[in-house]
Structures are given as C-alpha cells and as structure tokens.
N, C-alpha and C positions, 0 to 999 in steps of 0.2 A: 504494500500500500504506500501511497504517496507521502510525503510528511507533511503534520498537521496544515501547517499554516495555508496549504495548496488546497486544504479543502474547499472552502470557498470559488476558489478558482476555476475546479472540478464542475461544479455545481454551475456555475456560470455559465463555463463551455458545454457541459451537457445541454443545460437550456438555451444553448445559439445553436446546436446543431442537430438536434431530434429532427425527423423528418416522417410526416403522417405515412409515405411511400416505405421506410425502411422497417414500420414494426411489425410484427410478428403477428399472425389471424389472431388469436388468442386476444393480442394488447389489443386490437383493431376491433374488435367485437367486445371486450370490456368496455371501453370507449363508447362505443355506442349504447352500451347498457345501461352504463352509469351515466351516461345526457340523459338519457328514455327517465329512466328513474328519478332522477335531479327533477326534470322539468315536471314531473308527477307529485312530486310532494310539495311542491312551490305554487303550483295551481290550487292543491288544497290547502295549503297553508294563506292562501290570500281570505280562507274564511275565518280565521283568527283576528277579532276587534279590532285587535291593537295595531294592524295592517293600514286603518283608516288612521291613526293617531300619527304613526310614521311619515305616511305621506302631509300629511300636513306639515310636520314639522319639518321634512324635506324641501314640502314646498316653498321655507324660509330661507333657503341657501341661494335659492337666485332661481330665473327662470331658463327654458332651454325645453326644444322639443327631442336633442337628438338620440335616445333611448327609450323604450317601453317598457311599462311595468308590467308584470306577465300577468293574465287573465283577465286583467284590465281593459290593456291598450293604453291606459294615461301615458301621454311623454313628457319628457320628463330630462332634467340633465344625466346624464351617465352617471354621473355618482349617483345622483336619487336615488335610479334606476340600480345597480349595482347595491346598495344598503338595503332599498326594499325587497329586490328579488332575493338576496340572500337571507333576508330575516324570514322570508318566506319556504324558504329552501331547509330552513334550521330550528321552523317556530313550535312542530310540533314533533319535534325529535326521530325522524322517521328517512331523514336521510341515511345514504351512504356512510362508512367508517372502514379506516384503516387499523384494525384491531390491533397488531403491533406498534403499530404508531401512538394508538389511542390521538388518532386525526380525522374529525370528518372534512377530508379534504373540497370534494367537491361542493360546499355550501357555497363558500368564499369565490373558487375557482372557477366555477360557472357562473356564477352572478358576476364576478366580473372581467370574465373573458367574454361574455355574450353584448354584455353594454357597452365596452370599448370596442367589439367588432363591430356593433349596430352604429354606434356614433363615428367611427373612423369612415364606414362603407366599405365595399366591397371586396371585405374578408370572407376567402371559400370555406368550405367546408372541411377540405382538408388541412388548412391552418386551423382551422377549431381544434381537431382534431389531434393534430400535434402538438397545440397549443397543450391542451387539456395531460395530455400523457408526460411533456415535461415538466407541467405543474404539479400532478400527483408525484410524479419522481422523487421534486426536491422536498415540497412537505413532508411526506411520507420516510423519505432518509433523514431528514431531520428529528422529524416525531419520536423513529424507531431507536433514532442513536440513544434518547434520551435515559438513563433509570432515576430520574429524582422520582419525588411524588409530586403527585399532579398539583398545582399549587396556583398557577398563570392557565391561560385558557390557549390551553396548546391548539383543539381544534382552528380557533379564528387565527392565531398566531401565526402557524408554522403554514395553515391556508395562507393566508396574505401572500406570504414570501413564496410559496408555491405560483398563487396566483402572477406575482411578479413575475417568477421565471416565464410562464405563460403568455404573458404578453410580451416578451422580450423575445419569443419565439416566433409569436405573430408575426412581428414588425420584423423581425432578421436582421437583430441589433449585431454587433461584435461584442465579445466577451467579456472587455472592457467598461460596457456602458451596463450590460445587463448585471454587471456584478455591483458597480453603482447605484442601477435601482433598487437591487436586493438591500444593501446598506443603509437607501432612504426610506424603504417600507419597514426595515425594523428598525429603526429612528422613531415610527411611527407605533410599535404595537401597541396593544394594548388588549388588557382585560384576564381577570382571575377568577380559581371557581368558588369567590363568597356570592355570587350570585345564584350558582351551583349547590351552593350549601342550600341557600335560604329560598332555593325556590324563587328568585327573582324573576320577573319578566324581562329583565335585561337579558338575560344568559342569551340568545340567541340574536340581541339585538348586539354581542360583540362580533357576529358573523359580521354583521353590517357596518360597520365601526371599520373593520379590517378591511372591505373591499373597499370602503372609499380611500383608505389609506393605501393599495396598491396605485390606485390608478392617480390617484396625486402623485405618488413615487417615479412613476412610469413618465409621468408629462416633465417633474423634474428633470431626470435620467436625459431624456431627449434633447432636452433645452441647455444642455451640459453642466448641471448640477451636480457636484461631484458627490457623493453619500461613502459612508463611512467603510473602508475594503477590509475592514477585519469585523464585518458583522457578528462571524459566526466563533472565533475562539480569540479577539483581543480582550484587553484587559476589562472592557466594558461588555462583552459581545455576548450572544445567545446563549453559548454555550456555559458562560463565564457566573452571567446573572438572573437566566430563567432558567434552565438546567443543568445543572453544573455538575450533576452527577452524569456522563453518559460515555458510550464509547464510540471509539473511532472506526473501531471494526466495520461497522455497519454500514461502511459508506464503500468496504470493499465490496467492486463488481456492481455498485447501485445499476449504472450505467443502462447495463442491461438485463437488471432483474426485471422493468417493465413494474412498475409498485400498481399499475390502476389495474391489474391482474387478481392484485389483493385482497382487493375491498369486499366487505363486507356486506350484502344485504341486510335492511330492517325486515325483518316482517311486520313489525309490528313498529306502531308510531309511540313509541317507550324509550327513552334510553337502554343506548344497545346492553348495558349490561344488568335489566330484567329481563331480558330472554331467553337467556338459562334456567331462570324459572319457571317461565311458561313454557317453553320448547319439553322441559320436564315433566312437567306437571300434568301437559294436554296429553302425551304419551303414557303418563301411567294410569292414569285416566280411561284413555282406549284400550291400553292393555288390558285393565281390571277390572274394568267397571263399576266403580263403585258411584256413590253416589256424594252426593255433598254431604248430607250429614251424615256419611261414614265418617267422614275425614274427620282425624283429632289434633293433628298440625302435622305440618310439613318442614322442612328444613331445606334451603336451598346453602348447600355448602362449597365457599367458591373464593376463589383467590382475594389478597386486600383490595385490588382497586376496587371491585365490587362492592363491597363492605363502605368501600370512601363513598363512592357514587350512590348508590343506590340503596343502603337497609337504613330506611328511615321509618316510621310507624306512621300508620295512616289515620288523618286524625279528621275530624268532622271542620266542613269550612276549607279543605284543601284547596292553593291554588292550582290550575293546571300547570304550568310549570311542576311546582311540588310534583303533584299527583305522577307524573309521566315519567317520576325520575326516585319513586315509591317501588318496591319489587312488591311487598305485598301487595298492596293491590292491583299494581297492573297485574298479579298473578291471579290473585281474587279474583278479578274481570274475567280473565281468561276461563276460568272453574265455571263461573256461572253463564256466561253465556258463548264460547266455548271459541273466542276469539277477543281480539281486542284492536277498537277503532275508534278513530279521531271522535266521534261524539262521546265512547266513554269518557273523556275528560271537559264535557260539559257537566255546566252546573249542576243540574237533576243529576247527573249519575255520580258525580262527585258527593252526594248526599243520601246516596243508597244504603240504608243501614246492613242491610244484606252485606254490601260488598267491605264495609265497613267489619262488622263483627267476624267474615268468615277472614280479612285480611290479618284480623291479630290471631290467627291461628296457621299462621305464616309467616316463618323466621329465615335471617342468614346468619350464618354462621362462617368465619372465617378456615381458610385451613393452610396448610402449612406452605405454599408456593412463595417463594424468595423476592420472586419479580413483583415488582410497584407498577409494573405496566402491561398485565396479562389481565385478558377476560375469561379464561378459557386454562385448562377444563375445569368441570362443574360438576357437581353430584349432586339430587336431589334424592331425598329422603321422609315420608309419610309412614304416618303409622295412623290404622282405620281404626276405628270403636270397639272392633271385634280384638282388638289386642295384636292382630297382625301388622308386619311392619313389610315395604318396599324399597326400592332403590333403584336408580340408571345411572351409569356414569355419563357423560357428557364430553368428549376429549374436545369435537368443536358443535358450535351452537347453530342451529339451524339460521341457513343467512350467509357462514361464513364457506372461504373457500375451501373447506374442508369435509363439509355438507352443503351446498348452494342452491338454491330456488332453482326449480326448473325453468324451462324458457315459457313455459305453461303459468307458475308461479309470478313470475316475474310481471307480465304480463297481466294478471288480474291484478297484482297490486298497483298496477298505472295505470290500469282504467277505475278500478276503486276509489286511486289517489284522485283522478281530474275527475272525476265523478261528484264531488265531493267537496269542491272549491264556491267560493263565494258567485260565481257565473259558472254553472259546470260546463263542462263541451261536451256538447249531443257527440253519440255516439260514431256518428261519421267522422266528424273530426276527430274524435281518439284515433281512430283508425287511418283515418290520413297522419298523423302527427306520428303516428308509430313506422309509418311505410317511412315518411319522410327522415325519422333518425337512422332505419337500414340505412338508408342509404347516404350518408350523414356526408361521408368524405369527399361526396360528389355534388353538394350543392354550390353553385356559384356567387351564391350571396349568404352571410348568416343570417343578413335578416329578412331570409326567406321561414328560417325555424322559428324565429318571433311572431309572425306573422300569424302560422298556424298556432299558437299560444292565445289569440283574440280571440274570444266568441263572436260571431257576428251580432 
C-alpha cells in the first residue's frame, strides 16, 4: 500500500478517472438499483410534513429555477433542490447503507449529483452513472476505514465528500482541483448523532446540510479556490478529529473493489439496524406459528453498534424519528401486522397500545463482537408461554449483500415506495420510471430522469 499521506491523493485520482464504460455488469447494475431505489424513497419521503417547512425555508436563500424538487416539480436553486431531495431521500430511514461503512451513501450523492446535472445541462447518463460509482467509492473507503464509535454523523459526512468526488467526475476535473474540492467540503461538514440519540427531526435534515455543502465546494474548487490537501490525515483532518480510530488497510485495492456492489437494501423504512429483529422474528414466526400471545419476550442479541443505534424503549407520544430508530417496536409492528410501512410511524399507530405493551416484551441485548462498526451477525431468541424456547442465527440480514432482495423484491419496494409519496405516480409512470433507470447509462440528458419524477 501506498504511504499514508498519498491517500488523499488516491482518492482524488480515482474520482478523475472512473469511467461508466470501464465497470464491471455487476457495479453497472448496482448503479442502476441503487438510483431505482434512491429515487423511491425520496418520492415517498416528500409525504413527510416537514418537507413543506424545508422548502420554505429554502425558499429564503435566494430565488432560481434551475433544479427540481422530486414529486413536486417546484424549481428551485440546486442547492434547495439538492437539501430537499436529500432530506427526502433520508427522512424516513428507508434508504440504501453501506453496512461496513455504516454510510448511507446514496442520500447525499444522488441528491446532489442529480441537481448539479439538472442545473449544469446536458449531463448523460452515463456521467451519472460514473459519477455515482466514484462517489460511493470514496464515502464508503472512508466510512469502512473508520473503528471509533459512531459519534459525528458519518452517513451525511463521509456522503458529502463522496458526493464531491462525484461531481469532480462529472465535470473531468484533474486530480488537483478534485482533491481541492474534497478539502472544501470537509471545511464544511457537519453534524453528530445527538440528534440520533434524541430522536430529532434534524437527523436526516444533516443529509441536507451536507449536499448543499458539496456543491458550494464544487463551484469553489472550479473558481480556483484552493481547500485544505490534507483533509483526510493532517493534523486537523478527518481522520485526525472525527475518526481517529481507523485503518489504512482499507483503502488497499478500494480502486476496484466497486463499494456500490455493497450496499445494502432497506426493506423496511427503520433504521437498518432493527432489521435483524424483524428479519428474525417474521421467520420464527413462519416457522412456528405461534401466535402473539404465545410470545413471552424475545431477545434480539446483536453487536454494540446496535445496542448505540437502536435499543431504546418504546414509550407513549413517540416521535417518528424516535419510533423508526426503536427495534422494539418497529419489531412489535412487524408481529402484529406482519410487515412494516411508512404509515406505521404515523401518529395513530404510534399510539397503538397493542404495539406498545407487546414492544416491552422485546429486548437487545448486547454480545461479545469487538467491532464498533458491525451490524451483523445477529441472533434472535423467544421463549413462548408454553415454557419453550427458539432461536436463528443471522450471519447477514435480509437486504444485505449477503442475503439481497430479489429483482422481484426490489421492485415492489419502489413501487410501494412512489406509491406512497405526497403526489403518488399512477402506475404507468412507475413503470416508465423503472424502464427509464434500465437503461440509465444511455440517456442523453439527466434531466430527462427528473422529468419522469413529476406527476402530471
């Protein structure tokens, strides 16, 4: 491997020289999975209140038609456009994640590789396209280098600077300028997980926070603003003062491990790491059939991040935020009606005593795994009324590359997702929208994909 101080550098050259032509069926087909999916949970996420509050207050930064807000249509400046789509992308926890990384990368990176295509013009499809793959790259080698504890909000974070590379890729900057803009966007990060703890409704709005911070970086970078070249290990740099624990190794061979190969499926719109309980739970379930008031508690036992993230008690008055990022009860939900969907975390079902009394009969439990940056594996454990006890192991959780949604799965979850959004889109347009990402690398314009993102 290279010595340290070259990493950055690495990282740069990789995002000037990725080419949509050179990856691999595999990365080329991730790509277009993880856009499909991106742009599915960002349609639904436009039915989230706080969507209308965003845009307003966006709409104090100045005026500008040359971006669209997805399922909208409003235009909007690029940044707007780029902080709303992403908090849409992010709002109801249901995107994409790089499990090793502990990154959801594509929130950031599609939100705003899509508004600086849209406002730039006539960016193809296959600059998205490699745009997008050199953006997961460098998030995701960053994310994965990391072992501190999660402490900064690595997903918006280490997105941005991903993001960054990605439009550095767009444009076919030299390796010089794009390592300059990496240095201005992390000038810029921001955001921790106390919002995370407390269930804020910010958390998702740091998705947004960070895209507008790449594309400010990007217009620096261009204008020959020079940003800081040891972003990622001087004495100030990423590595130095948001994760200071991490290794170098990680970044041997990035190049062409292809990281958007990685990613992880949601099924379920919960923080990825209650999934393990319900991917559990609905299985022992099928298995055994028992019933609910068999059960006398369960026990989802599963590495610390888990335990950081997500074992909190589910308590009367939850906000959705809270609620999404609860195992017991998005496990609870899953028991009683034998899935879990973006209106469980409306107010009525947030107030269910049912899901309430069966959630405190649902625990985690930590166990012995070293890594502060693992979701995976997981063992769930029930014991029924009858005095009998179960168990599954879990080595990976439904979603991830390990076990992955079929092209069947995947599929209803994006028509579920834009089914679902504040304007849903009839069913022809799902179906145009889906043909149109196949074939993603061959559109001539990106904002031809926005386009199909309007209801009429």
């Amino acid at each position: 491997m290279k010595d340290r101080e070259d990493l950055a550098e690495r990282l740069a050259v990789h995002a000037t020289s990725l080419q949509a032509g050179h990856l691999p069926p595999a990365a080329l087909k991730a790509v277009r999975t993880f856009v499909l999916d991106s742009l599915g949970v960002a349609l639904s996420g436009s039915r989230v209140p706080m969507v209308a509050t965003l845009k307003e207050v966006a709409g104090l930064w100045g005026t500008g038609d040359s971006a669209r807000i997805w399922g909208s249509g409003e235009r909007v400046p690029a940044q707007a456009a780029a902080f709303v789509n992403g908090y849409q992308i992010h709002n109801q926890e249901w995107d994409c994640v790089h499990e090793p990384a502990v990154v959801h990368p594509m929130a950031v990176v599609l939100a705003t590789l899509v508004a600086f295509a849209e406002a730039r013009g006539g960016v193809d499809g296959a600059r998205l396209v490699a745009g997008c793959a050199a953006a997961v790259d460098v998030a995701a080698t960053i994310g994965r280098a990391a072992r501190s504890k999660l402490r900064f909000f690595r997903p918006a974070m280490c997105g941005a600077l991903g993001a960054t590379a990605g439009m550095a890729n767009i444009l076919g900057l030299d390796a010089r300028t794009a390592r300059s803009a990496l240095g201005l966007t992390y000038s810029q990060l921001s955001g921790t997980m106390q919002a995370h703890v407390e269930g804020s409704p910010v958390l998702p709005m740091q998705i947004g926070f960070n895209a507008r911070s790449a594309l400010l970086a990007i217009e620096l970078a261009t204008r020959g603003v020079a940003g800081p070249r040891d972003f990622l290990e001087g004495p100030h740099g990423y590595f130095t003062l948001i994760d200071p624990e991490w290794d170098p190794t990680e970044f041997e061979g990035f190049e062409t491990r292809h990281a958007i190969t990685e990613l992880s499926h949601k099924p379920f719109p919960s923080g990825r790491a209650t999934h393990g309980g319900v991917d559990g739970l609905l299985t022992l379930r099928d298995r055994l059939g028992f019933r609910i008031e068999d059960l006398e508690e369960a026990y989802v036992i599963a590495p610390p991040l888990v335990r950081q993230l997500v074992d909190r008690p589910a308590v009367p008055a939850m906000a959705p935020a809270y609620a999404r990022l609860c195992l017991p009860y998005v496990a609870a939900t899953a028991l009683l009606t034998g899935s879990v969907e973006v209106a469980d975390f409306d107010a009525d079902a947030l107030q269910d005593s049912a899901r309430l009394a069966l959630a405190a009969r649902i625990r985690v439990r930590g166990d012995a795994n070293p890594s502060l940056s693992a979701l995976a594996p997981q063992r769930v454990e029930l014991r029924l009324r009858d005095g009998s006890q179960h168990s599954i192991d879990l080595p990976a959780v439904l979603g991830a590359p390990g076990r992955p949604l079929s092209e069947q799965a995947h599929l209803a979850k994006f028509r579920r997702a834009a089914a679902s959004g504040l304007h849903p889109l009839p069913a022809p347009r799902v179906d145009a929208l889906i043909a149109l990402v196949d074939r993603l690398e061959t559109l001539s314009d990106v904002r031809q994909l926005v386009d199909a993102l309007i209801p009429d």
